[in-house]
C-alpha positions as CSV (number, residue, x, y, z in Angstrom):
1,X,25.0,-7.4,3.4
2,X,21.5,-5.4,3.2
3,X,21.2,-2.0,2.4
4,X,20.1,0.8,5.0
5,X,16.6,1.2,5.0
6,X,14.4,4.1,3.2
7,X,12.7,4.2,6.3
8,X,12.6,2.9,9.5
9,X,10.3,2.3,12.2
10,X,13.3,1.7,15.6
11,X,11.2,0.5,18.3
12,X,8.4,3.3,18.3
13,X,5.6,3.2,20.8
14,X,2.4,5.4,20.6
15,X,-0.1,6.3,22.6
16,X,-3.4,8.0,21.3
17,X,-6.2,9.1,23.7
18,X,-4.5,7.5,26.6
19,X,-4.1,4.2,25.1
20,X,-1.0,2.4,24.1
21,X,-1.8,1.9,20.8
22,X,1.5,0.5,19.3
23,X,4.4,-1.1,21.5
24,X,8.0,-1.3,20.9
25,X,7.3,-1.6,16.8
26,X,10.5,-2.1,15.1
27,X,10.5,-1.7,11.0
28,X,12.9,-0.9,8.4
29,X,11.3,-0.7,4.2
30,X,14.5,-0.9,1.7
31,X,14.7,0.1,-1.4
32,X,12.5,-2.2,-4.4
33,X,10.8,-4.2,-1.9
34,X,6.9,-4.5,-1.2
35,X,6.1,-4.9,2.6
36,X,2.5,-5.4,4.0
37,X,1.2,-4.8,7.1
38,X,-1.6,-6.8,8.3
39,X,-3.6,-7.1,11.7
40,X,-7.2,-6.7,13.0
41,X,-9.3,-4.0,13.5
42,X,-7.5,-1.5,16.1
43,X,-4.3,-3.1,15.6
44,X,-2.9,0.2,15.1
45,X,-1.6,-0.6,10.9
46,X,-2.9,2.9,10.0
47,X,-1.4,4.5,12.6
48,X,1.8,3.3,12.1
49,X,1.5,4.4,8.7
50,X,1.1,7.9,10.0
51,X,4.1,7.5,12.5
52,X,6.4,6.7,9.9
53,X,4.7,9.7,7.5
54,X,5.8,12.3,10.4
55,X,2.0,12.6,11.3
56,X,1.8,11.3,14.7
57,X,4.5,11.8,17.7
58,X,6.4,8.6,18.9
59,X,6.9,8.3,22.8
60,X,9.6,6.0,22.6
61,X,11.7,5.0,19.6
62,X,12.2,7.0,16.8
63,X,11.8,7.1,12.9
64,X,14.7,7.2,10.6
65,X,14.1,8.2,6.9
66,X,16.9,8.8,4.1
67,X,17.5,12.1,3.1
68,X,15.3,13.7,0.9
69,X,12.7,10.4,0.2
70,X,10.3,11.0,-2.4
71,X,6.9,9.4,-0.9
72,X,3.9,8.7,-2.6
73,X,0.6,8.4,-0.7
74,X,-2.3,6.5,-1.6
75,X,-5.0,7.0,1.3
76,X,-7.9,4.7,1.9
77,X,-10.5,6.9,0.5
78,X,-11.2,10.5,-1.1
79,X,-14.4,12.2,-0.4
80,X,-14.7,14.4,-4.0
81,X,-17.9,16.9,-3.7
82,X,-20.5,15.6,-6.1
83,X,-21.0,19.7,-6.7
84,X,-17.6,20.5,-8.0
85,X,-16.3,19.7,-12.0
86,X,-13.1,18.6,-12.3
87,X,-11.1,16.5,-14.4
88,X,-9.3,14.0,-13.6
89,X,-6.2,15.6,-15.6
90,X,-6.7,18.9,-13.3
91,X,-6.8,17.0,-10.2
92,X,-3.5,15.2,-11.0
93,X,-2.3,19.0,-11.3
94,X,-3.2,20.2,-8.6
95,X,-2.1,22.3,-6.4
96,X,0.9,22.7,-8.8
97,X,0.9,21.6,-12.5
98,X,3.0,18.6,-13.2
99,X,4.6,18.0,-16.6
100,X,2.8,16.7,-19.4
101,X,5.0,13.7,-20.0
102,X,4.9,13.0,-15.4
103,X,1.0,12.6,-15.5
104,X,0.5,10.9,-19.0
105,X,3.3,8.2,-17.4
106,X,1.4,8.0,-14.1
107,X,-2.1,7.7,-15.5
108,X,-0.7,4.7,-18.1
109,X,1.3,3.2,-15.2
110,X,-1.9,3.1,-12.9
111,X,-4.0,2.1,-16.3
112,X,-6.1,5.1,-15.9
113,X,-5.1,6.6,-19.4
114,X,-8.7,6.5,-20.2
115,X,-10.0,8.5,-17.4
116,X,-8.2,11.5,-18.3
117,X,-11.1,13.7,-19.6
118,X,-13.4,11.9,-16.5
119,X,-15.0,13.8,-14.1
120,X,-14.0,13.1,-10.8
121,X,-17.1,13.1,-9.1
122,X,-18.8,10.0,-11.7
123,X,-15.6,8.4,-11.1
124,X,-16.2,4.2,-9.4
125,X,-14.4,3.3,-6.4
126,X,-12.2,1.3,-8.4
127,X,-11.2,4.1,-10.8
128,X,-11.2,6.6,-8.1
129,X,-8.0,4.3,-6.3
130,X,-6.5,3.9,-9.9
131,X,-6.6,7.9,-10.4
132,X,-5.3,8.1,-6.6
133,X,-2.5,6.0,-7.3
134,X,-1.6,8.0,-10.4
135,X,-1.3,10.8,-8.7
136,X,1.3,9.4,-6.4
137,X,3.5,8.1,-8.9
138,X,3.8,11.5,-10.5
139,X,6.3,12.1,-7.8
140,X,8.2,9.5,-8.8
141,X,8.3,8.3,-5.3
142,X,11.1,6.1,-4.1
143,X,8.4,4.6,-1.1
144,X,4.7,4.3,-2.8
145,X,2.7,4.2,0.8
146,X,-0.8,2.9,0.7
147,X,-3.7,2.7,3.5
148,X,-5.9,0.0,2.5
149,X,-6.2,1.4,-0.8
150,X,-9.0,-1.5,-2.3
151,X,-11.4,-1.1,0.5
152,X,-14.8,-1.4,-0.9
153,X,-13.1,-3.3,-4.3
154,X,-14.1,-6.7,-5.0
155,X,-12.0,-9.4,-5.2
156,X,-11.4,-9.0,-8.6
157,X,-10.5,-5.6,-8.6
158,X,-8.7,-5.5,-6.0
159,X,-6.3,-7.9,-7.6
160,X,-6.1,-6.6,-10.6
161,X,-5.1,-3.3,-8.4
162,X,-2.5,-5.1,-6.5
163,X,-1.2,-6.1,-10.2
164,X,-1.0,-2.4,-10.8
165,X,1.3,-1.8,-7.7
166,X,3.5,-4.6,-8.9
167,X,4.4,-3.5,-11.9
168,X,4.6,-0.1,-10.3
169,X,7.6,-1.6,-8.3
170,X,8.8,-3.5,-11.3
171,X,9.3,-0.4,-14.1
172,X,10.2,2.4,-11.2
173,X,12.3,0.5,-9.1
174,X,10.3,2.2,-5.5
175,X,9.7,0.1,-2.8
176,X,6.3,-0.3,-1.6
177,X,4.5,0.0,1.9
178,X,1.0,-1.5,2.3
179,X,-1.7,-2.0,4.7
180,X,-4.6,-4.6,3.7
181,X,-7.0,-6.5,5.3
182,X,-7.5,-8.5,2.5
183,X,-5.4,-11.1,3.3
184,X,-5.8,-13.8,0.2
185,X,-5.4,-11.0,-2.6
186,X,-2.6,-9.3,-0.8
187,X,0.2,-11.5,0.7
188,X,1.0,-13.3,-2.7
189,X,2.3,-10.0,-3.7
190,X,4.4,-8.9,-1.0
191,X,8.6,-9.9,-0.1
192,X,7.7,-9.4,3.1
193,X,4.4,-9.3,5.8
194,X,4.1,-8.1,9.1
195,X,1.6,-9.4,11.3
196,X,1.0,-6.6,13.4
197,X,-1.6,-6.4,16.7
198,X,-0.2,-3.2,18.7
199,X,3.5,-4.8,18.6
200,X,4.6,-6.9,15.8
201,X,3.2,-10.5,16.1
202,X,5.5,-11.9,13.6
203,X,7.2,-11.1,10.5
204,X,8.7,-13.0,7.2
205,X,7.5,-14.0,3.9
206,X,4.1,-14.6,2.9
207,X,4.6,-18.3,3.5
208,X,6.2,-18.2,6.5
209,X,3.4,-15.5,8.2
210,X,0.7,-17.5,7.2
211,X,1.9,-20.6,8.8
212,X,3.3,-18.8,12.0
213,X,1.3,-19.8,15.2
214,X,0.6,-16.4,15.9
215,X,-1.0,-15.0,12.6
216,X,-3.5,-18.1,12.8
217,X,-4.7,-17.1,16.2
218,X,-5.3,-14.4,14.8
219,X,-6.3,-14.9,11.2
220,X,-7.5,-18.7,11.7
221,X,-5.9,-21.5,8.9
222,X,-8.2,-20.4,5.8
223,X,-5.8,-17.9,4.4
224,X,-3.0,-20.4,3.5
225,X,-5.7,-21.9,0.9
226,X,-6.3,-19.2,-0.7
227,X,-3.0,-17.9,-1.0
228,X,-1.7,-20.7,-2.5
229,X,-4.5,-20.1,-4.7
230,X,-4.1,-16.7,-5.7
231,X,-0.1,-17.2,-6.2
232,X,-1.6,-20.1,-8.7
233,X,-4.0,-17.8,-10.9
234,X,-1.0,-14.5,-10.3
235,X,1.4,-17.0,-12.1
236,X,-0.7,-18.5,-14.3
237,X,-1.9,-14.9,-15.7
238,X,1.5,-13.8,-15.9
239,X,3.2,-16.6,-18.0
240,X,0.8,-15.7,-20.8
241,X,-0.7,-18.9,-20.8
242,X,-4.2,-17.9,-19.4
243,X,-6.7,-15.1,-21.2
244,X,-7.0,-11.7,-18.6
């Protein structure tokens, strides 16, 4: 018997500007799981994420969320004023302080221990995500949320990122809601993917998605490939029988 989602999606349309932008979208995020949206340009994956965040008015359906979630939010990008000195460490305590022993767990859990004392402004892309991220786990979130959080990352990074939000899910137990359009880094570490393209294309695990007839006409065949592998080099890295 599954357990009632954390949040749901019940078949929610939006339009935006006159345009149906999603279309009878129906989906639930339980507890420990990692679910990733994917979909083209204009498919309407960030605004979904901002349905189910309260930020953007259904016109059918509605969005169910268990009482009291703890969210964490990792957006796509932060624009940090070149002009202004801070810290990372005063960033994470803004605008309230957080304890001590929340943001030294956060920063270690996001492997950004180092970049404590950093400014934020001579902060890389990839560090800037990794400081982003620790600042939503210092809720101690229950749903982590993230917007194409490795855009502009290489490959590389970006996996070692998506390694990060693994192990997020693994010590804290939160479930885990992603959009990425990097699809051979990203489905290998998801339970679940949703092909999305204003209504949901088709849904299931990685596997199963990337096979589907309707992910290919969208996707093409190359990202089976690759995912097979990524899930090769994940494994491989995490049986301690390859250097990192």
């Amino acid at each position: 018997m599954k357990t009632s989602p954390l949040i749901a999606a019940e078949n929610v349309s939006v339009r935006l500007d006159g345009r149906d932008v999603l279309r009878g979208v129906t989906l639930p995020v339980r507890a420990g799981e990692i679910v990733t949206i994917v979909g083209p340009n204009g498919s309407g994956k960030s605004t979904l994420l901002r349905t189910l965040l309260g930020q953007v008015a259904t016109v059918r359906g509605r969005v169910e969320r268990r009482d009291r979630l703890r969210i964490g939010y990792v957006p796509q990008k932060l624009h940090v004023d070149a002009t202004l000195p801070m810290t990372v460490e005063r960033f994470l305590h803004l605008p309230r302080r957080a304890p001590a022993e929340s943001a030294a767990r956060a920063l270690a859990d996001a492997g950004a221990e180092y970049l404590r004392g950093h400014q934020m402004a001579g902060l890389s892309g990839g560090q800037l995500q990794r400081v982003l991220l620790a600042r939503a786990l210092l809720a101690d979130p229950e749903l982590l949320i993230l917007d194409e959080a490795t855009q502009g990352l290489d490959q590389p990074g970006s996996a070692a990122f998506y390694r990060l939000i693994e192990n997020a899910r693994a010590e804290r137990g939160c479930a885990v809601l992603m959009v990425s359009h990097e699809l051979h880094v990203v489905m290998a570490a998801s339970d679940r993917v949703i092909c999305l393209n204003g209504h949901v294309c088709c849904e299931g695990a990685p596997e199963q998605v990337a096979s589907a007839p309707e992910y290919r006409a969208l996707f093409g065949t190359g990202t089976q490939g690759a995912l097979a592998l990524y899930r090769h080099d994940h494994d491989h890295n995490h049986d301690g029988s390859a250097a990192g």
